[in-house]
C-alpha positions, -999 to +999 in steps of 0.1 A: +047-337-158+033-306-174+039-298-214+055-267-200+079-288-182+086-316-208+095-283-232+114-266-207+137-301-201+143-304-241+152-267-242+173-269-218+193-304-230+193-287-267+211-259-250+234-277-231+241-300-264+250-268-285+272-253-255+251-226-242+249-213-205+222-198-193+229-164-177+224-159-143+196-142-128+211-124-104+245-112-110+272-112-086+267-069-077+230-077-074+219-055-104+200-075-123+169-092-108+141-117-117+109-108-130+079-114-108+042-124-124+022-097-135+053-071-142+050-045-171+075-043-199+087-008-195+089+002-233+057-024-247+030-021-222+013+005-212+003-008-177+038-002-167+032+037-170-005+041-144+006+076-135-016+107-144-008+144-132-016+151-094-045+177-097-039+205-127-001+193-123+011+227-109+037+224-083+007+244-062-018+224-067+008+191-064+019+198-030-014+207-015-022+171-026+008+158-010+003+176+022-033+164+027-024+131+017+003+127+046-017+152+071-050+123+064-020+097+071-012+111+104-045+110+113-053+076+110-023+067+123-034+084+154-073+069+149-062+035+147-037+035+176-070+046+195-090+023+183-064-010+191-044+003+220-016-019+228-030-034+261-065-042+245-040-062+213-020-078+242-050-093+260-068-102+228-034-125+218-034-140+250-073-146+250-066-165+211-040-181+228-061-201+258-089-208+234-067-227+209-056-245+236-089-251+252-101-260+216-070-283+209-074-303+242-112-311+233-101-326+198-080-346+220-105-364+234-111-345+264-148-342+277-164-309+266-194-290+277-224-295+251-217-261+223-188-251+242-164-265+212-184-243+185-188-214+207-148-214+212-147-213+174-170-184+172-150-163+193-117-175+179-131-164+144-139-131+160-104-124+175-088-135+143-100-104+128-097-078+153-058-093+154-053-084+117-069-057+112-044-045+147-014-058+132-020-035+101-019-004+119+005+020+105+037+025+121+055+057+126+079+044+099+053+039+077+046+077+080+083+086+076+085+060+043+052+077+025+069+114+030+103+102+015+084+084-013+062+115-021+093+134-024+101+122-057+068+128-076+068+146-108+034+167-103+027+172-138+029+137-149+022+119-121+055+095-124+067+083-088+096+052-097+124+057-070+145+021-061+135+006-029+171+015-018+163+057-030+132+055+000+152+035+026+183+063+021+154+092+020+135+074+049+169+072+065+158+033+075+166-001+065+151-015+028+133-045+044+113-018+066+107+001+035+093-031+020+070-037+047+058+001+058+048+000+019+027-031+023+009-011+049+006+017+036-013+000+002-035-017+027-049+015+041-049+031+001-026+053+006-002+039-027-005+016-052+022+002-077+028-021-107+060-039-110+080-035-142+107-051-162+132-043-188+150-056-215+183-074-210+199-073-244+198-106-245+183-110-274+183-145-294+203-157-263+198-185-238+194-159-214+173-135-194+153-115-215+136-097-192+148-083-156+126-067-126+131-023-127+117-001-103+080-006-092+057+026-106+040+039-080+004+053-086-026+063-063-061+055-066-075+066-029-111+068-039-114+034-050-088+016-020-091+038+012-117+028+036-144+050+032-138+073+064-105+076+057-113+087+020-137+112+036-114+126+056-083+126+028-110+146+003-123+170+026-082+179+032-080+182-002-106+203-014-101+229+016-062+235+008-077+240-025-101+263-017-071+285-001-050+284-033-088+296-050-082+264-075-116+240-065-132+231-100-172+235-103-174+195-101-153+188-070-171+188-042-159+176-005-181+152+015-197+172+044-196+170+085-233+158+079-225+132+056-199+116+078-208+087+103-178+086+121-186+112+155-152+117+157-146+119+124-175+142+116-164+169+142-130+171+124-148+179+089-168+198+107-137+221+123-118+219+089-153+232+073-150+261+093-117+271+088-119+267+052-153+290+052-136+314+074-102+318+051-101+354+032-092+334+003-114+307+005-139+300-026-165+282-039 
């Protein structure tokens, strides 16, 4: 037994000795809820506030932000639905499948075929992978989640804290799905968030101190898209802000050239064009 828990067992007999209850975590209308590690104190820590204004933090500038970011969403929603169609997911599950079960009747003691055991590994290894990296794939609700989210951003300050239960009513969908379609959508970059807590007034008290507030939500696409898709997000940015005449001397947008992806590279490409083309586009 831990010192923690030896201290936690005389606090709690010293309570129970003077007559105190500890209050409950949840309470019986669901308001208040447990902290979870790493949450933010919403009036002592500065972590809990990670926003910062979405470009100049102008409603313009804000909102050609937004639209690139779910336009660049859309698109790899679309990319990645190419690149593990259904079928190709299906056969690859049922391929997993009959190895593990070839695999699991040689470490029964079955006779196997010299290497055959580690080259079933191998390959099992291999379809691991291409099965996660499929069951990420962004769902159409995942799409429908990041436009209700974004529809609560203050531009000029960056602050994005609506309740899970504010995006499922937006969303017009069920929390859980909200919970999950924002799992994906952090996997791909497109949101990040801290969690955060505040006080409970219980003060001095056997008691919460602390309970679990709205998550902030925050982006940092450079750093947590995949490259390509990063690429592609900038290169929507910077040509809606070439239209508004708003690109600052150090933003630059990645070039067709300077994209690997063919496919990719022939949509910066087409977007390049239609940006040079614009009456109002600018340097």
């Amino acid at each position: 037994m831990s010192a923690r828990s030896v201290q936690q067992i005389v606090k709690g007999v010293s309570a129970k000795l003077q007559g105190k209850t500890r209050g409950p975590d949840h309470d019986p209308e669901g308001r208040r809820r447990t902290p979870h590690r790493n949450s933010y104190e919403v009036d002592r820590d500065p972590r809990a506030h990670p926003w910062k204004p979405i470009g100049d933090g102008s409603v313009r500038q804000g909102l050609a932000y937004r639209e690139a970011l779910i336009q660049s969403a859309k698109e790899w929603y679309r990319q990645l639905w190419r690149e593990y169609p259904l079928s190709e997911v299906r056969a690859a599950r049922a391929r997993h499948a009959a190895l593990s079960a070839e695999l699991d009747n040689y470490l029964a003691g079955a006779p196997a075929p010299v290497g055959r055991p580690a080259a079933i590994r191998r390959e099992l290894g291999e379809l691991a992978g291409y099965l996660r990296a499929a069951d990420a794939r962004p769902r159409r609700v995942d799409l429908t989640v990041l436009e209700a989210l974004l529809q609560t951003i203050d531009f000029a300050t960056g602050k994005l804290y609506p309740a899970i239960d504010t995006i499922a009513v937006r969303a017009g969908c069920h929390r859980n799905s909200v919970i999950k379609a924002l799992g994906r959508l952090r996997t791909h970059g497109f949101v990040a968030w801290v969690r955060r807590t505040i006080r409970t007034g219980n003060d001095n008290q056997f008691a919460p101190q602390r309970e679990q507030t709205s998550n902030a939500y925050y982006f940092d696409h450079r750093e947590s898209m995949p490259p390509r898709l990063w690429q592609r997000y900038w290169q929507l940015v910077v040509a809606k802000l070439r239209k508004l005449g708003a690109i600052p001397k150090e933003i630059s947008a990645p070039r067709a050239r300077e994209v690997q992806d063919p496919e990719l590279r022939a949509l910066v490409a087409r977007a390049d064009a239609l940006a040079s083309s614009s009456p109002s586009a600018s340097t």
